[in-house]
N, C-alpha and C positions, 0 to 999 in steps of 0.2 A: 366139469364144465365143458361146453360146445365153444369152438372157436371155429368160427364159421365167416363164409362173406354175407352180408347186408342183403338182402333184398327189400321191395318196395315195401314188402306187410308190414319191414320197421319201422317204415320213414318216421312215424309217430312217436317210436321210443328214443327213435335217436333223436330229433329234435327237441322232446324233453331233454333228454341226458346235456345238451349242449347249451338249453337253455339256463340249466344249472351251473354246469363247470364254469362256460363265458359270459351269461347273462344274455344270450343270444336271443333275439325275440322270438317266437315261437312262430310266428305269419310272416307273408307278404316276404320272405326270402329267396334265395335263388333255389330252384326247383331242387328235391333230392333227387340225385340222376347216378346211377350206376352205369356201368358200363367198362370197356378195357383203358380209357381213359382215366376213372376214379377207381379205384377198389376198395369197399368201405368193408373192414374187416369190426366182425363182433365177438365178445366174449359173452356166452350166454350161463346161467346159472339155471337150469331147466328152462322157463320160460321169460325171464328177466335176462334184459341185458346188463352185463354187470361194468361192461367195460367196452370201447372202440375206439379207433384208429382209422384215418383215411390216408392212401397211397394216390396222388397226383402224378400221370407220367408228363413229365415237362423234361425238355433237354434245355442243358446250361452250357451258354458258353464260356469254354476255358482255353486258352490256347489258343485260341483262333478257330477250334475246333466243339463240335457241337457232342454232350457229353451225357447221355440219356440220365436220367435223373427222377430218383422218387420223391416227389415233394411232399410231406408228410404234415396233414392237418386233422383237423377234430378230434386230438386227444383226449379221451376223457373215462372219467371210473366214476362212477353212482355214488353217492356221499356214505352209504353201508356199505362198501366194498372196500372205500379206500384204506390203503397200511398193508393191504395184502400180496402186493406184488403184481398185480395185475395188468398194471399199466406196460412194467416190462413185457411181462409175459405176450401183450397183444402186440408190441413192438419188434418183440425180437421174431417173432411167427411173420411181423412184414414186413421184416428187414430179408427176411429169407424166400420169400417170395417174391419182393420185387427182384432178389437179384434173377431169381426164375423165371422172371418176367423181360430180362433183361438188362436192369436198372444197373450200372455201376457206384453211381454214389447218390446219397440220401440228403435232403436239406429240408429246415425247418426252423418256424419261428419259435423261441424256445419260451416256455410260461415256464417250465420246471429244469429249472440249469442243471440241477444234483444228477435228477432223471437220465436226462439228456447224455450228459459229461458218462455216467458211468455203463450205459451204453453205447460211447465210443465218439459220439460228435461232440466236436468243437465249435467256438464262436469264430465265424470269419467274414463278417459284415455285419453292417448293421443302416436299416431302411430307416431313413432322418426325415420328420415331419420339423421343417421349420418356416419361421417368421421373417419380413423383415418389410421395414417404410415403404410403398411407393415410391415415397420421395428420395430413398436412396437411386432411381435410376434416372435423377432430373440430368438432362446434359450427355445421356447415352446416344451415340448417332451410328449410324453403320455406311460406310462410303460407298463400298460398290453391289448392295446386296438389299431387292426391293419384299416386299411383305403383299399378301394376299390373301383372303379368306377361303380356306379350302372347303372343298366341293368333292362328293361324293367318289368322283374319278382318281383324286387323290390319294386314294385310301394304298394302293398299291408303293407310289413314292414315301410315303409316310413311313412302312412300314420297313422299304427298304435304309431310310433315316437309322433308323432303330435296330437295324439287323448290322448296320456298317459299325455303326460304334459299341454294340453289343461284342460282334465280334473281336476289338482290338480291344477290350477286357475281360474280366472276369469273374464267375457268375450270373452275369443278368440271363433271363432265360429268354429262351427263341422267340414265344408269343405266336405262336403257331403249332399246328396239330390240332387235336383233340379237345384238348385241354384249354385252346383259347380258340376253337371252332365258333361262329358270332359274333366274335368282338369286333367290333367295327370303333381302329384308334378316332373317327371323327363324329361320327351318330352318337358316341358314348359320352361327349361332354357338352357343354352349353356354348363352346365355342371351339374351333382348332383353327390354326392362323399356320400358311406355312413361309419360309424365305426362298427366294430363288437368285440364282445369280447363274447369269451366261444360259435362262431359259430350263436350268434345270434346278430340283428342290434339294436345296441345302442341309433344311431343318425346318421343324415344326416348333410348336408351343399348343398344346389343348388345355384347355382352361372352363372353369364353373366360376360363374357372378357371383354368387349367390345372392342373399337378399339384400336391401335399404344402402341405403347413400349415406348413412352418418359416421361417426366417428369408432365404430365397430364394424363397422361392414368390410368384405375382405376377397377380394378374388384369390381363387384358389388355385393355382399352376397344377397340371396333374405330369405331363412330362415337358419338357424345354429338352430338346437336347441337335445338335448340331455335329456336321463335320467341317465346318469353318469357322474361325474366327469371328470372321463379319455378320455370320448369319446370328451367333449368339448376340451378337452387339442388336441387332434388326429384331431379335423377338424379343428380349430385354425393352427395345425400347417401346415396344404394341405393349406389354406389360404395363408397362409405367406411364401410358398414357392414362390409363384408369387413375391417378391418382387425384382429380377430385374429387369422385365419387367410391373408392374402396383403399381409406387409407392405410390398408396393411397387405401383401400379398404374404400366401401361404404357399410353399411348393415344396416337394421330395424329393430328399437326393440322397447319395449314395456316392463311397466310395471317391479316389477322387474326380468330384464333378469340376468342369474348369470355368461352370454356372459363376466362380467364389472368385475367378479373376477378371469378370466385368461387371463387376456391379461397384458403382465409382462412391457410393453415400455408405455410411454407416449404418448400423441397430441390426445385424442379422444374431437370430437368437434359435437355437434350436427348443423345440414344446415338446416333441418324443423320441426314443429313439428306442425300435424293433431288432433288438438283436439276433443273425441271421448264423444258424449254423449247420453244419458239412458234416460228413460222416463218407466213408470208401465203404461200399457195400462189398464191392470184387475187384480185389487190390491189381491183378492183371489183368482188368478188362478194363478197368478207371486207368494202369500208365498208356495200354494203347489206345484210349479215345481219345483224349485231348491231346494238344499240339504243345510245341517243346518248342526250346531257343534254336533256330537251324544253324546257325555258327558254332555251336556247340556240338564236341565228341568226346564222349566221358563215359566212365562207368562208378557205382562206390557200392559195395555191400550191406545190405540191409537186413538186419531181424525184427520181427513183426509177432508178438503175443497177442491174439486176437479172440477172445472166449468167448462172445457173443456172437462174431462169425470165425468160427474157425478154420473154415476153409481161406480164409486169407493168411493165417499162421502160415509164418515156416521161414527160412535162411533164402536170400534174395541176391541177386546180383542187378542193380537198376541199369538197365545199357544206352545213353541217347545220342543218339545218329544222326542227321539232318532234319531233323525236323519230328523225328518220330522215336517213340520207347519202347522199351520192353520190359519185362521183368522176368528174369532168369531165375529159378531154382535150384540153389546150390546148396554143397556142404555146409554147415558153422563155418563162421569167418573169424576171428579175433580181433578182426579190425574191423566189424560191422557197427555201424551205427544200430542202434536198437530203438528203435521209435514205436511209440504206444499208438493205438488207434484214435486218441485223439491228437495228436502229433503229426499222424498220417494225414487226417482232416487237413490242419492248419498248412502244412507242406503243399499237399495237392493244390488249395486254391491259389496260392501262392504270393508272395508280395512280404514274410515276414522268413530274415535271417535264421538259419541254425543256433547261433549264436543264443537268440532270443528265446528260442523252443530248451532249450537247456537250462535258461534260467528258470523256466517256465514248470521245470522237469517231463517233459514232452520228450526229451532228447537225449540218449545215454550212450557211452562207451565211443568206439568210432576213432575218427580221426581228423588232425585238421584238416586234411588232404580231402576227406571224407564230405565235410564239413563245406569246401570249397565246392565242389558237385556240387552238392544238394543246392549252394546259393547261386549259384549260376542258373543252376536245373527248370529251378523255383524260382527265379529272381521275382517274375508280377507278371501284369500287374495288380496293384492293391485291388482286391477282392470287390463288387458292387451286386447291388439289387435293387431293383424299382417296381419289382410287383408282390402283393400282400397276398397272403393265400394261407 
């Protein structure tokens, strides 16, 4: 078999192929687009494709720090292909090339956990589609912070919104580059509303009506997010105004959203939830991109069995300094923590104890001493994600 990149002559087989695996419609979708942005890798069996993979370059942030990232979508193997190994086989070929590419760690929504897990990622978020009454925000006010419908000129403040609290967590991705070249956060919904207070923008709210005024009808929140208080209070309450004509609003959150400590009514329900998982493509190149606790100066010894990329094996010394890491190659240690590469996953993004990676068995040998680094290292925060891909 050929494992080769995508070009245009496929667009047809691969649209089939994904029509089948996800039920995907075959028209009227987003253009097939190659380029250094996508890399749509194939497995070909002379002139059948048997098997593909897409590589998305998006950077995540983690640490405060921006963390290149291969976002991995359209997995899929032809219904006579499947049982063979293939699906690895296309993955592990673009785990190896993204990191060629640059890529340090790998993320993706996961359809096949087995899959996934014994190629090395972990679950470490998960994208929440949920529900809850209008009427839950009757009685919201916000004191010193006014609301406005935003305007094209906006699009800059908006974006900066989204990049402030993006960066004091972890995972949501930049939303820029390539890979979100066009998006325009306020042309893209039926409505975006932003807060301001003291003349500049606080936070936003973009939102879809959708159809009819009755007792199913539903506005659709697509982000809410804020760096004040008052401002979440201020687009909460533009939400809940709707509430005699869309008695349910729907919106996405992630991780924790502080969306859940102003909303004063009851009935929030969660309808799906998109489990989001990690993977370290290039275990030294993933400790120095993202940003580390700067109070903290610590070192703990690490061992790392890695068969799918092996060039991440090998005995480690983790070192963090004010603000920045490294990862030292050293002798066997006897006191090294030994963490699996899905253990690695869960660490990097950070926000769950050593403690819990042990129960987990993620976590082996080491030390308490050990044990303390690593939670310090890693303390969070809790992992998030707000865009689907």
């Amino acid at each position: 078999m050929e494992l080769r990149l995508l070009t245009e002559a496929d667009e047809a087989s691969s649209t089939l192929m994904s029509h089948h695996a996800f039920g995907s419609p075959t028209g009227g979708q987003v253009a097939f687009t190659i380029g250094p942005h996508i890399r749509r890798w194939g497995l070909f069996d002379g002139k059948v494709l048997a098997a593909k993979a897409n590589d998305r370059s998006y950077d995540s942030w983690i640490g405060g720090r921006r963390v290149p990232t291969a976002g991995v979508a359209g997995v899929a193997v032809a219904p006579e292909y499947r049982g063979g190994g293939l699906a690895r086989r296309v993955m592990t070929h673009l785990l190896d090339q993204a990191r060629q590419r640059g890529a340090v760690i790998s993320t993706l929504f996961r359809t096949a956990p087995a899959l996934y897990r014994s190629l090395g990622f972990e679950q470490v978020a998960e994208l929440t589609d949920a529900a809850f009454p209008a009427a839950a925000l009757r009685g919201i006010r916000a004191a010193h912070t006014t609301v406005r419908r935003a305007t094209g000129a906006d699009a800059a403040a908006v974006h900066a919104v989204y990049a402030a609290v993006a960066a004091e967590g972890s995972g949501l991705l930049s939303r820029d580059g390539d890979s979100f070249s066009g998006a325009d956060p306020i042309a893209a919904t039926d409505g975006c509303t932003v807060a301001e207070a003291d003349g500049r923008v606080v936070g936003y709210v973009s939102w879809n009506r959708g159809t009819g005024y009755s007792g199913t009808a539903a506005l659709t929140v697509v982000d809410l997010l804020s760096t004040t208080a008052d401002g979440y209070r201020a687009l909460l309450s533009v939400v809940g105004s709707f509430d005699a004509v869309t008695p349910t609003i729907r919106i996405r959150t992630s991780g924790t959203d502080p969306i859940h400590w102003f909303i004063p009514g009851t009935g929030f329900s969660v309808e799906q939830v998109r489990p989001y998982m990690l993977r370290v493509v290039d275990v030294a190149g993933a400790v120095a991109a993202r940003g580390w606790p700067t109070g903290l100066t610590a070192d703990v010894p690490l061992s790392l069995d890695d068969p799918v990329c092996p060039w991440n094996s090998g005995s480690y010394r983790l070192v963090v300094d004010g603000g920045q890491a490294r990862l030292e190659s050293v002798e066997p240690d006897d006191e090294a923590c030994v963490v699996t590469p899905s253990g690695l996953a869960v660490l990097y993004a950070g926000g769950v104890p050593a403690a819990t990676l042990r129960r987990g068995g993620l976590l082996a040998a080491g030390t308490r001493a050990g044990d303390a680094v690593l939670d310090a290292a890693f303390a969070g925060p809790r992992p998030a994600v707000l865009d689907y891909f």
